[in-house]
C-alpha positions in Angstrom: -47.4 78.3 10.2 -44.9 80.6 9.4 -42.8 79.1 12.7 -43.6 76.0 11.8 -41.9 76.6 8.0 -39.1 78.3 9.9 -37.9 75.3 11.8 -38.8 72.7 9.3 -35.8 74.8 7.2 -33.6 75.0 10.0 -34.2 71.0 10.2 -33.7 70.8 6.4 -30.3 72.5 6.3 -29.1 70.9 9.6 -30.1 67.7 8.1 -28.3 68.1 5.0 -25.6 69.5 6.7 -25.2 66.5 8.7 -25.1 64.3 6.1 -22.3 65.9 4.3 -20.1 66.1 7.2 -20.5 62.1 7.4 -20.0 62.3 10.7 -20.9 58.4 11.3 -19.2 56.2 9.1 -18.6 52.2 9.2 -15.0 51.0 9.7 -15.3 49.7 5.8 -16.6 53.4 4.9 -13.8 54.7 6.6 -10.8 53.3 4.9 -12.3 54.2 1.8 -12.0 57.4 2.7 -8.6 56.9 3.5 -7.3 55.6 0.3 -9.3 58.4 -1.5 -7.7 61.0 0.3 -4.4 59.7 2.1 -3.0 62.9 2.9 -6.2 64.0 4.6 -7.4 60.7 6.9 -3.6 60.0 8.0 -2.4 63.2 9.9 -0.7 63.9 13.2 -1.6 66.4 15.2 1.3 68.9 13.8 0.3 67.8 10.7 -3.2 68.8 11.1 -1.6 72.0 12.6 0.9 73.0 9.5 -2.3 71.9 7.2 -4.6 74.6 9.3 -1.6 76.9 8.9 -1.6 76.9 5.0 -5.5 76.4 4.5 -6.6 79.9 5.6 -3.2 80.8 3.6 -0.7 83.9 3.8 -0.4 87.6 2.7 2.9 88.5 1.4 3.8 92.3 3.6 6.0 94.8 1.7 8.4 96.9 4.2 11.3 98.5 4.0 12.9 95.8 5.3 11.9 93.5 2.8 9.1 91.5 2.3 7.4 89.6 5.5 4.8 86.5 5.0 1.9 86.6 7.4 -0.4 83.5 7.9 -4.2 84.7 7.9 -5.3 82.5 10.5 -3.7 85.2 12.8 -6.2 87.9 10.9 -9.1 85.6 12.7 -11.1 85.3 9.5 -12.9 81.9 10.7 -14.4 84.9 13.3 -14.7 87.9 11.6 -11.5 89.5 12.7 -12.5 89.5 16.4 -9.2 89.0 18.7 -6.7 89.0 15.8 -2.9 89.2 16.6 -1.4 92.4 15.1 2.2 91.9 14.2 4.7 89.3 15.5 5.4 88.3 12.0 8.7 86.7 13.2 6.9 84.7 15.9 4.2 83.2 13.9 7.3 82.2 11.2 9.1 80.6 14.3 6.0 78.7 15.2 5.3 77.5 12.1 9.0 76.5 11.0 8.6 74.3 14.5 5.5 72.7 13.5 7.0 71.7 9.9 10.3 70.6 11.9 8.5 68.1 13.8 6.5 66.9 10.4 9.7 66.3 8.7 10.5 64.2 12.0 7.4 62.2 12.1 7.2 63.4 16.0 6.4 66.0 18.2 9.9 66.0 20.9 9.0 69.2 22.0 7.4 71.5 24.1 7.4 75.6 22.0 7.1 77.9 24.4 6.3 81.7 23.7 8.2 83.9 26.0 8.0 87.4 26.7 6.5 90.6 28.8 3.5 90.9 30.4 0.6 91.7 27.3 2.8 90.5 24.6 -0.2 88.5 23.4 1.5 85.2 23.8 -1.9 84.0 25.0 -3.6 85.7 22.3 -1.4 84.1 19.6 -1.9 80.5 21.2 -5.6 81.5 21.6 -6.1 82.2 17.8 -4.6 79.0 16.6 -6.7 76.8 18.5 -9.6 78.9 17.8 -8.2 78.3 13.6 -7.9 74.7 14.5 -11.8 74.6 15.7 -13.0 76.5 12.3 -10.5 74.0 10.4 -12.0 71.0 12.1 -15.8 71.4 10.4 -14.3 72.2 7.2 -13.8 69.2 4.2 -10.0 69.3 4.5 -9.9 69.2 8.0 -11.9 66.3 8.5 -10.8 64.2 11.1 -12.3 61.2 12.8 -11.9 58.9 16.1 -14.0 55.7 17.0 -16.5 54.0 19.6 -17.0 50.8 20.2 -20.9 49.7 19.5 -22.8 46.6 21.2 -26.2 45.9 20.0 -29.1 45.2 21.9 -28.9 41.8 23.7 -32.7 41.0 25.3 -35.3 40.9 22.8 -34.9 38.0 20.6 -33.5 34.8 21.3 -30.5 32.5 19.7 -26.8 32.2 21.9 -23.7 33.8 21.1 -20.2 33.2 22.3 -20.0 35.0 25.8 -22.6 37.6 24.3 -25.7 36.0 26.8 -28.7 34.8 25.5 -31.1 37.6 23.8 -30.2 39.7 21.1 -32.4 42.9 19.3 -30.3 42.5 16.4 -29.5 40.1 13.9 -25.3 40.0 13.7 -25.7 37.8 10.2 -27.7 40.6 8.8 -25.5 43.2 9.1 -22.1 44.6 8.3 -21.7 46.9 10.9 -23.2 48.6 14.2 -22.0 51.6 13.2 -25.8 52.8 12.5 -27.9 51.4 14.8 -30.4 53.1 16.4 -30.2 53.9 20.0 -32.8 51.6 21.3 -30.8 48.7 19.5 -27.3 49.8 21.5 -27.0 48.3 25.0 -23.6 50.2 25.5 -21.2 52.5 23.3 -18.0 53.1 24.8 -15.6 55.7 23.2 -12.4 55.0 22.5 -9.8 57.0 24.6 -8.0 59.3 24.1 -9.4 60.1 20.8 -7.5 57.7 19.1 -7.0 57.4 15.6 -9.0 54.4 13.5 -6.0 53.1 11.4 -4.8 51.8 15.1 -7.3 49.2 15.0 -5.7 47.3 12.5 -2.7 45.6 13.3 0.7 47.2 12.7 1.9 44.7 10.1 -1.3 44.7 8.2 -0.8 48.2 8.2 2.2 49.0 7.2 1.3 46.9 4.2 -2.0 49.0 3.9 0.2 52.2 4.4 3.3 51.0 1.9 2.1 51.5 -1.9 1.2 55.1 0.4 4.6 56.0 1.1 6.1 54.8 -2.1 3.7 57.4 -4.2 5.4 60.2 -1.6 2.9 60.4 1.5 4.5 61.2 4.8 3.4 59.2 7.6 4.5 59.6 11.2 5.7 56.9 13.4 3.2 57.3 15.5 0.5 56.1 12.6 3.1 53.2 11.3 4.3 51.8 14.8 1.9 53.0 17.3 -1.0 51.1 19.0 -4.6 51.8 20.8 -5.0 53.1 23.8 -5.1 50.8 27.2 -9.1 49.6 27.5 -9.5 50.0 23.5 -6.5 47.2 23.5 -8.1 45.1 25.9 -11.6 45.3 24.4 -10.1 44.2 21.1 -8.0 41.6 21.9 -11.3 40.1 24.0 -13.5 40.2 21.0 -10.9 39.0 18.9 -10.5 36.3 21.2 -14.4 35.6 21.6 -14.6 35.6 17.8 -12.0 33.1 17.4 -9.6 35.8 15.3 -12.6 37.3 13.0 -11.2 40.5 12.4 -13.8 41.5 10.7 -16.8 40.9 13.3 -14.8 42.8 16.1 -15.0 45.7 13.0 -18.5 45.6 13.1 -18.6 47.1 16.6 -16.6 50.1 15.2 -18.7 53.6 14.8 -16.2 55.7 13.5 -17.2 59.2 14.5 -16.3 62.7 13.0 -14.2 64.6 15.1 -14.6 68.2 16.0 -12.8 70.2 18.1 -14.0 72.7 20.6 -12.9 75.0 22.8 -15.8 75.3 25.2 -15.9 71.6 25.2 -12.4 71.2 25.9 -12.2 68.3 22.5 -8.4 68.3 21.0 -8.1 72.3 22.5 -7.2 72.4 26.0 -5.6 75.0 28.1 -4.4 74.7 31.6 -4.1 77.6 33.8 -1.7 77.7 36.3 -2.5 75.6 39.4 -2.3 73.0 42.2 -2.9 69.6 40.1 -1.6 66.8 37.6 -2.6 67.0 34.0 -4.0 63.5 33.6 -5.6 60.6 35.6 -7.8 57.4 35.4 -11.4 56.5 36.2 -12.9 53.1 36.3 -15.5 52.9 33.2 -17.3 49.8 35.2 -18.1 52.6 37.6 -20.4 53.8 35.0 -24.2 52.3 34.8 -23.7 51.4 31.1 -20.9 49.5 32.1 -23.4 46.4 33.6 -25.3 46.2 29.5 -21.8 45.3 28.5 -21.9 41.9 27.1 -20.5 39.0 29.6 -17.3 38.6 28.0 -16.1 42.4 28.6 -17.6 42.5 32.3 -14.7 40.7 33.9 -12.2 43.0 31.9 -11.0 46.3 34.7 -11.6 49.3 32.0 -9.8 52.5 32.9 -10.3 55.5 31.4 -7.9 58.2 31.7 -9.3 61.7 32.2 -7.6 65.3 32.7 -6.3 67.7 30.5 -3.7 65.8 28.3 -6.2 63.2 27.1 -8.9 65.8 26.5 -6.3 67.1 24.5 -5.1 64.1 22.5 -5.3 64.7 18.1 -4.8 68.5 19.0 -2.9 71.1 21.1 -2.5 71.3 25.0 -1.5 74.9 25.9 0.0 75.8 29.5 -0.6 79.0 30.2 1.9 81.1 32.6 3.6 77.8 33.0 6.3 78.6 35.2 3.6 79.5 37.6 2.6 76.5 38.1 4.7 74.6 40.8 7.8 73.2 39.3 6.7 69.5 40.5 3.3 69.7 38.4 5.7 70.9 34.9 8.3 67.8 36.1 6.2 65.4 34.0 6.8 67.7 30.9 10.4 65.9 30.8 9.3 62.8 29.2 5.9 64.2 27.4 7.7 66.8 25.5 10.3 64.2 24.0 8.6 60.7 23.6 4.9 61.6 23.9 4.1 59.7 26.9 2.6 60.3 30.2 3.3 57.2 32.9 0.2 57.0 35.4 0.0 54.3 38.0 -0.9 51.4 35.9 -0.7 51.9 32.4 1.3 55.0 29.9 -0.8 57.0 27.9 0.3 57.3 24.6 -0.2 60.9 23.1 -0.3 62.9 19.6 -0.3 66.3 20.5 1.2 69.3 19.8 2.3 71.0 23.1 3.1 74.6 23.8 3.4 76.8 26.8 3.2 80.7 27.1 5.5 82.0 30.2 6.0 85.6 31.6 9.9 86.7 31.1 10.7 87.3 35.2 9.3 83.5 35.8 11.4 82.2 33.1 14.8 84.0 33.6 13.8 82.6 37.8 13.1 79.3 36.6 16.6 79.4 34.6 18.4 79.3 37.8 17.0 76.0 39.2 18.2 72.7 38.7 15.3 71.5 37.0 15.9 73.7 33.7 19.6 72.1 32.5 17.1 68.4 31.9 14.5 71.1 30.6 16.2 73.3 27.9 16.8 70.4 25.8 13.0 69.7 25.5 11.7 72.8 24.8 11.9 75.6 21.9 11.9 79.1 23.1 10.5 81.4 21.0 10.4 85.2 21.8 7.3 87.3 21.9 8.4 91.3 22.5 6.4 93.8 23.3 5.5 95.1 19.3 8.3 98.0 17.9 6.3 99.9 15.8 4.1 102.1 16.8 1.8 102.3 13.7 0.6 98.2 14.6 0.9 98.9 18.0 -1.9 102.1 17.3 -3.7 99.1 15.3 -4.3 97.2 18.4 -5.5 100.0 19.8 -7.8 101.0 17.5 -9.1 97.2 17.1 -10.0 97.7 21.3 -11.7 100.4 20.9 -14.6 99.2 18.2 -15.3 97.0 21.2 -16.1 99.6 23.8 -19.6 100.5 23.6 -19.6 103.8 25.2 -16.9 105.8 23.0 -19.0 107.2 20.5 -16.1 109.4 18.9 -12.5 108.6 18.9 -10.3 111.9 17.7 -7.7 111.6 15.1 -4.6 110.5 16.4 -5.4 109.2 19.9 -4.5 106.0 19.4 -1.1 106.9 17.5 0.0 109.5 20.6 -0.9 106.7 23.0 1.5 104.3 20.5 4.0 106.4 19.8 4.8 107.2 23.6 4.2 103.3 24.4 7.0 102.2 21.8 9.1 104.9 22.8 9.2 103.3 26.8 10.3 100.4 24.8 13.7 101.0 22.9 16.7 100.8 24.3 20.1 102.5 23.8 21.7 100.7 20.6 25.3 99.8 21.5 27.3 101.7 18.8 30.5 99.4 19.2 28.4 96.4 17.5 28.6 97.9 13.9 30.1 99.3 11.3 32.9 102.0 12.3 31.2 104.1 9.7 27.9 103.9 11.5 29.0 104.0 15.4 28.4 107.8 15.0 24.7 107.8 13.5 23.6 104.6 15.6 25.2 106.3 18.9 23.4 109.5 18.2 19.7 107.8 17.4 17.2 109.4 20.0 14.5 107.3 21.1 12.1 108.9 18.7 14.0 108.8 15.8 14.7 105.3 16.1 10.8 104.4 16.5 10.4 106.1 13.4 13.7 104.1 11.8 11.5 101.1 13.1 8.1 101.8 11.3 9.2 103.9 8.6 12.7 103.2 7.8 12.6 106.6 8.0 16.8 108.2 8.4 17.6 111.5 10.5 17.7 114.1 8.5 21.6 114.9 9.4 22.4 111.9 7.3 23.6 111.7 4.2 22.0 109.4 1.4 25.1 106.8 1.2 24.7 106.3 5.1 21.2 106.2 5.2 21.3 102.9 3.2 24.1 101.6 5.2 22.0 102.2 8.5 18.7 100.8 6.5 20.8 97.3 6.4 21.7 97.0 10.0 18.1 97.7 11.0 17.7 93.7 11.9 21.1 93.5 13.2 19.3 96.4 16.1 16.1 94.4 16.4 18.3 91.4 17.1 20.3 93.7 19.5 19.9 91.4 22.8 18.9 88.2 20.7 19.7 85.2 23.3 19.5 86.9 26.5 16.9 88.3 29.1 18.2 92.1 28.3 16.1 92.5 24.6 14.6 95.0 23.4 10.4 95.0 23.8 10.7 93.2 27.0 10.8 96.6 29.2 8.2 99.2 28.6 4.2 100.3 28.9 2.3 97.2 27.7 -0.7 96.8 25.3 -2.6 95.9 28.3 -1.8 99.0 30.3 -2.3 101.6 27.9 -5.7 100.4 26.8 -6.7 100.9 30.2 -4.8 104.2 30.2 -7.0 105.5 26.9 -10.4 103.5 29.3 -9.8 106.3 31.3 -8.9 109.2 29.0 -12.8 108.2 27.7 -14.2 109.0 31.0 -12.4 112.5 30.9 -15.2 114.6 32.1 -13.6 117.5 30.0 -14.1 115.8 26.5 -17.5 114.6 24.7 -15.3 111.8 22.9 -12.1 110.2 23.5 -9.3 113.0 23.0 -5.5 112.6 22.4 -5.4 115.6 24.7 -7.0 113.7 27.8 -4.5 110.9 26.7 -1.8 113.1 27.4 -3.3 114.3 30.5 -3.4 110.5 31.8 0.5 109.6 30.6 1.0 113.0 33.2 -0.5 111.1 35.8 0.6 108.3 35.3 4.3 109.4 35.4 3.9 111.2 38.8 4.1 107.7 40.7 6.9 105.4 39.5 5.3 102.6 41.7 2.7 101.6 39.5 4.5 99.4 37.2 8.1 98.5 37.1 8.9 100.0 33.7 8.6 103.4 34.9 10.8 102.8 37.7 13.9 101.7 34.9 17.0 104.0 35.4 17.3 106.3 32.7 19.9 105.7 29.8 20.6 108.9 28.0 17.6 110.2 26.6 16.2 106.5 26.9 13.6 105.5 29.5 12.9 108.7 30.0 9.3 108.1 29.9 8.2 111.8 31.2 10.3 113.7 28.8 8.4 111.3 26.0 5.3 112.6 26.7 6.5 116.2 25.7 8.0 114.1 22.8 5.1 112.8 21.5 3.4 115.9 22.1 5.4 117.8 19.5 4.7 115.0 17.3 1.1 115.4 17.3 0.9 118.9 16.9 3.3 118.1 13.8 0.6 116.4 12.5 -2.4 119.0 13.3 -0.2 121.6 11.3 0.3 119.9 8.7 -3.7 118.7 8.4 -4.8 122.6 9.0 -2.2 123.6 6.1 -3.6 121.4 4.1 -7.4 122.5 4.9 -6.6 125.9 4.2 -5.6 124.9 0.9 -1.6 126.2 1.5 -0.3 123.3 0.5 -1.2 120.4 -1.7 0.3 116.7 -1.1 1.6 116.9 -4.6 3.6 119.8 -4.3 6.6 118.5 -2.5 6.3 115.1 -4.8 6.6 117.7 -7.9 9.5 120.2 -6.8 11.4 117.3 -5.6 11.4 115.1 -9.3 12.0 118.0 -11.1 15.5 119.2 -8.7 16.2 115.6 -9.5 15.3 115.6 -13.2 18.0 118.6 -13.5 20.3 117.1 -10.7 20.4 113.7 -13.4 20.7 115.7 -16.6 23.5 118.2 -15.3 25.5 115.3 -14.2 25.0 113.5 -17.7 26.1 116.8 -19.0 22.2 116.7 -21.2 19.7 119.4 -21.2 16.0 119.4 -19.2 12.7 119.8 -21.0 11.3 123.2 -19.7 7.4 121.5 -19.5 6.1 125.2 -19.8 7.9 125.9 -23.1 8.8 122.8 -24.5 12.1 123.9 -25.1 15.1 121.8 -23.7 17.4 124.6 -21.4 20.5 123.9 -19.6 19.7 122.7 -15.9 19.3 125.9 -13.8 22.3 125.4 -11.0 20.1 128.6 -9.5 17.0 126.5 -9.1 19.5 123.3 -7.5 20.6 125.8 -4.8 17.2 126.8 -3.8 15.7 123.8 -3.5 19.2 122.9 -1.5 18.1 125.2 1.0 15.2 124.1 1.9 17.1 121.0 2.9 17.9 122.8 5.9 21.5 120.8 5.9 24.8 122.2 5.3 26.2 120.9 2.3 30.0 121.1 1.4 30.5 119.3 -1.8 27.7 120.3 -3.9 28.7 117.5 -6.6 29.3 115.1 -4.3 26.2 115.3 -2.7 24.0 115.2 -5.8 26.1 112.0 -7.1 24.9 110.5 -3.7 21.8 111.4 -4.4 21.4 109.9 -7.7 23.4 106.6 -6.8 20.9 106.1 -4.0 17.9 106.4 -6.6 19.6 103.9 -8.6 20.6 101.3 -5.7 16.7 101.8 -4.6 15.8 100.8 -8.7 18.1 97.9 -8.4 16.6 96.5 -5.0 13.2 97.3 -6.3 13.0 95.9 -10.2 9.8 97.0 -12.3 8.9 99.4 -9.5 8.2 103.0 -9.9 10.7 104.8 -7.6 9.0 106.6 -5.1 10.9 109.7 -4.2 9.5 110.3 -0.4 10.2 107.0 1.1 13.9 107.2 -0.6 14.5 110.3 1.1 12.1 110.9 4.0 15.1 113.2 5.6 14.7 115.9 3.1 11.5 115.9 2.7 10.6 116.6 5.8 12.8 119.3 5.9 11.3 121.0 2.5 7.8 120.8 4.7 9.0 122.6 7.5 10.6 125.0 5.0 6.9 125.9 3.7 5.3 125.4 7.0 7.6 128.7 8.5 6.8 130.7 5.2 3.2 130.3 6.1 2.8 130.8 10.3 1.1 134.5 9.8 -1.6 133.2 7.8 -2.4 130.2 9.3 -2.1 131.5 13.2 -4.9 134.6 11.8 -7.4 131.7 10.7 -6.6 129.4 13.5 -7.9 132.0 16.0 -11.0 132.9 13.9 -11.6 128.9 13.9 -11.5 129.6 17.4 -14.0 132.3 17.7 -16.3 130.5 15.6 -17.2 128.8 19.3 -17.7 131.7 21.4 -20.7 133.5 20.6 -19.5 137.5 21.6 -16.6 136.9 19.0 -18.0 138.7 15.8 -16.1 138.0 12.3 -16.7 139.4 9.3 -18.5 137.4 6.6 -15.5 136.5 4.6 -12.9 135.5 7.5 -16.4 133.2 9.0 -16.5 131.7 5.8 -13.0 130.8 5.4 -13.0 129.3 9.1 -16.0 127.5 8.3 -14.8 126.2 5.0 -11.2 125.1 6.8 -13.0 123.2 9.8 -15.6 121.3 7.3 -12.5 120.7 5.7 -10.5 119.0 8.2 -14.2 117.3 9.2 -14.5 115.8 6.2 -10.7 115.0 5.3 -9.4 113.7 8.5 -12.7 112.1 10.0 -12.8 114.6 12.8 -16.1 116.0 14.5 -16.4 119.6 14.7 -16.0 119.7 18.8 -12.6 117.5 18.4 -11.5 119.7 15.5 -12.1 122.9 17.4 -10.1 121.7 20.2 -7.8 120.1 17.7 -7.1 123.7 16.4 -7.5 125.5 19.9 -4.2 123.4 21.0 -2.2 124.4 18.3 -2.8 127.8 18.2 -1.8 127.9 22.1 1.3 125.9 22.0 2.7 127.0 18.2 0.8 130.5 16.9 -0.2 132.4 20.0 2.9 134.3 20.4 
């Protein structure tokens, strides 16, 4: 009983369902739905496409940079996040300021296709529109519908009709449409190709009077809706019935089903994607082939009813994605010429007619090869290139990392920081040497000087070396796009060279199966980079000629190294309790409280007393040295200080300056400055931490329960497990407090 309840509610709700997805309608039912909702029922496929775009709408993404407007549907919410694209804010701008190009145009004319390195997730990004497109389709807004042609039962009662035969099940006085017969009353149904859109079926001067009072309230229609026509056999089965029916437009509408239209993937409906190989995209089959084709009535059997077939009609009302097009032999993309600009496809007999959006993904070396033939001067006037680098900083490029990894069963612990060391080294085989001679004399220095590290952390951070000063810092913060763009319209940019996404999740696959680690470990990361490094001939990016301290992939590794261990320190100070995250935020506003007032020639309110004093040029000097910088003009460099604070206020109206992302430079140099005061203390408890593992090492009650206390600490904090913390802490001590 209870399984019987259980599907009677499944049959309830798909029922229901069902019902409001109208996914039958009559051709009368349909136009009301048209003039109820215009905007809706009379899209083009890059229509559809910019709708889908804003329907799952867009996150606003503050950066140093400025702020950067991400579409959701590249967050995958339609599938619970699964296979998201992490970054490329740029490209999914580019794609959608195409889309809303060719919607102003009222026509796609051409073919967008997403450039790039190997494991750039072109794919990816292609992969997670269409699979938007799919969720879109079974919502309300993104209804969308095509249409068959119905034709009722013909032997069980009798009365003639005109080239209909002799018998019919049904009654044609009795009813309006056949749009809801039942199947034992249909001797054929025959879909209408290429998905075609139902407004077709009226003629083009009735409809552009239907579709005028439209456009004069402001719709947009596209030519292909105001001037275009039905597919090949749907024009020849029309103009027969209209023929047979003596002009009675409205009894050839009565074998019209109009049909909700959903696309799939799996199914290959409106979403198609051709991989690269050995065929044309499109064909023809004869439907009289078919065994329903002999219950067509008499006056269509004489008619010769092709049907195309292939990708690009599968296709049609949606998107057509080649995939590593240049691949494929150049005669099979030869075709592309005339599709990508008027829409059309010529086949032996006939043209197909097409509404759909087309793009292409293609690998940078078959590109650039592909630039060199003939073929590509007709070409690059059809197509839109749009870049897709490898990512630039390191913290989404750990993101991606991390999003792998929740779908590997057999990790069970992933240690802080494994995914940022395997980032941060990937990004770094990435950048290239900025060429000084592009920018500002008064920045040639700074930009010439940049080491690869310190400009991945100029990229995520907008963090400044700490060698300079505040008024060149924001100088060098404005030309940050100018070196993003630094290749822009050539082969030689940077994010094309480097380790890709692809090959460093298989690097961290095998840092898992370490057998010296319980859980995946930065430290067997590191020990895979050092393998990997010993044989250039793996992949090409390791075999790129060094460039100062750029493409020096094994030297990164140490690089990266350092970096980590920064971080352990700072984590271990902190679960000792030697330093809170406040302090620095604290010492810092009040030198700048009395840096403000001194200048202003005002006293500073002593917060212990409550008495106002004269700013203490004795306390400016020792917080100056923790700077770690040589300063020469002490007024100068304090009036920089303060007009930086007020240029960031003026950029950043209503916002609460915040003090370590103004000056990263110096903070970090007031950390080190503790860090140093502290090594004694910290290198004593890091070796009892140690001992805690080994059994014949006895401490006294109070040093156990201090290393105890600091590794629950750093457990708890920083989402380690005690065996990753312990060798967390063992590392450091070896490489920074042993000696």
């Amino acid at each position: 009983m209870s399984t019987k309840f259980s599907v009677d509610s499944i049959a309830k709700k798909i029922g229901e369902e069902f019902k409001r997805d109208k996914p039958i309608l009559s051709y009368s039912g349909f136009l009301e739905l048209v003039l109820e909702h215009p905007e809706l029922h009379t899209r083009t496929s890059a229509q559809y496409t910019k709708d889908c775009f804003e329907y799952f709408g867009t996150s606003q993404i503050d950066g140093f940079l400025g702020e950067f407007q991400r579409y959701n549907l590249f967050d995958a919410p339609f599938d619970e996040g699964r296979n998201s694209v992490i970054g490329h804010h740029r490209v999914q701008e580019r794609v959608f300021n195409l889309v809303e190009a060719f919607v102003r145009q009222g026509r796609v004319n051409k073919l967008i296709v997403l450039h790039g390195p190997n494991g750039s997730a072109k794919s990816t990004f292609v992969d997670t529109i269409m699979r938007a497109l799919e969720a879109y389709s079974k919502t309300d807004q993104g209804a969308l519908y095509r249409f068959n042609w119905i034709f009722p039962n013909e032997r069980k009662t009798t009365g003639a009709a005109i080239g209909f035969g002799g018998s019919r099940a049904v009654d044609p006085d009795q009813l309006e449409t056949y749009a809801f017969l039942e199947a034992e009353q249909i001797d054929a149904r025959l879909k209408g190709e290429l998905n075609d859109h139902p407004l077709l079926l009226i003629p083009q001067k009735q409809r552009e009077e239907l579709l005028a009072p439209l456009i004069d309230s402001g719709l947009k229609v596209s030519e292909q809706l105001l001037y275009g026509d039905l597919s090949h056999s749907s024009r020849q089965i029309f103009d027969t019935l209209m023929g047979a029916y003596h002009g009675d437009f409205a009894r050839v509408l009565k074998h019209i089903q109009v049909e909700r239209l959903f696309f799939s993937r799996r199914y290959r409906v409106g979403l198609v994607t051709v991989e690269p190989q050995m065929r044309v995209d499109a064909g023809l089959r004869q439907v009289t082939m078919d065994r329903s084709a002999a219950q067509l009535p008499p006056v269509l059997q004489n008619l010769t009813l092709l049907e195309p077939l292939g990708d690009l009609p599968d296709a049609n009302r949606g998107i057509i994605a080649y995939d590593d097009m240049f691949k494929r032999h150049p005669d099979l993309n030869k075709y592309l010429l005339g599709t990508s600009e008027k829409a059309t496809v010529p086949l032996d007999n006939r043209i197909l007619h097409l509404d759909s959006l087309l793009i292409a993904t293609a690998n940078e070396d078959y590109l650039e090869a592909y630039k060199q033939t003939p073929d590509y001067v007709s070409f690059k006037g059809r197509v839109e290139l749009v870049r897709v680098p490898y990512i630039l900083d390191y913290r989404l490029e750990a993101k991606i990392y991390d999003e792998h990894l929740k779908s590997v069963p057999d990790i069970r612990h992933v240690a802080p920081h494994t995914t940022y060391v395997a980032a941060l080294w990937a990004v770094l085989t990435r950048l290239k040497r900025p060429k000084a001679d592009l920018y500002p004399k008064s920045l040639r220095d700074v930009i010439s000087q940049l080491s690869p590290l310190e400009k991945a952390e100029l990229y995520a951070h907008g963090e400044v070396p700490d060698y300079v000063s505040p008024e060149r810092s924001r100088e060098l913060l404005r030309v940050v796009p100018e070196l993003l763009d630094e290749g822009e319209g050539t082969a030689d940019y940077e994010g094309r060279y480097g380790a890709s996404p692809r090959e460093m999740k298989m690097i961290m696959l095998s840092a898992s199966q370490n057998p010296g680690f319980s859980y995946l470990s930065p430290l067997a990361v590191f020990e895979e980079l050092e393998d990997l490094v010993k044989d250039p001939s793996v992949f090409p990016f390791l075999q790129m000629k060094p460039d100062g301290d750029y493409f020096r992939h094994d030297n990164f590794i140490q690089t990266v190294r350092e970096r980590y261990l920064d971080l352990i320190d700072r984590e271990i100070l902190d679960a000792l309790g030697l330093i809170e995250s406040t302090q620095y935020d604290e010492l810092f506003a009040r030198y700048v409280d009395h840096v403000s007032q001194r200048l202003k020639g005002e006293k500073v309110l002593n917060r212990s007393t409550g008495q106002y004093e004269e700013p203490s040029e004795k306390f400016l000097g020792e917080v100056e040295e923790l700077f770690g910088m040589e300063i020469e003009d002490e007024e100068s460099f304090r009036e920089s200080l303060i007009s930086t604070i007020a240029a960031y206020s003026i950029d950043n109206p209503g916002e609460k300056v915040q003090l370590p992302l103004v000056f990263p430079g110096l903070f970090a140099s007031m950390k080190r400055h503790f860090f140093e005061d502290r090594q004694d203390t910290v290198a004593r408890i890091l070796k009892d931490i140690i001992k805690l593992t080994h059994e014949d090492d006895k401490l006294d009650a109070a040093s156990e329960k201090a290393a105890r206390e600091a590794l629950e600490r750093m457990c708890q904090k920083y989402n380690y497990r005690e065996d990753s913390a312990q060798a967390a802490v063992a590392f450091l001590y070896s490489s920074r407090y042993k000696n």
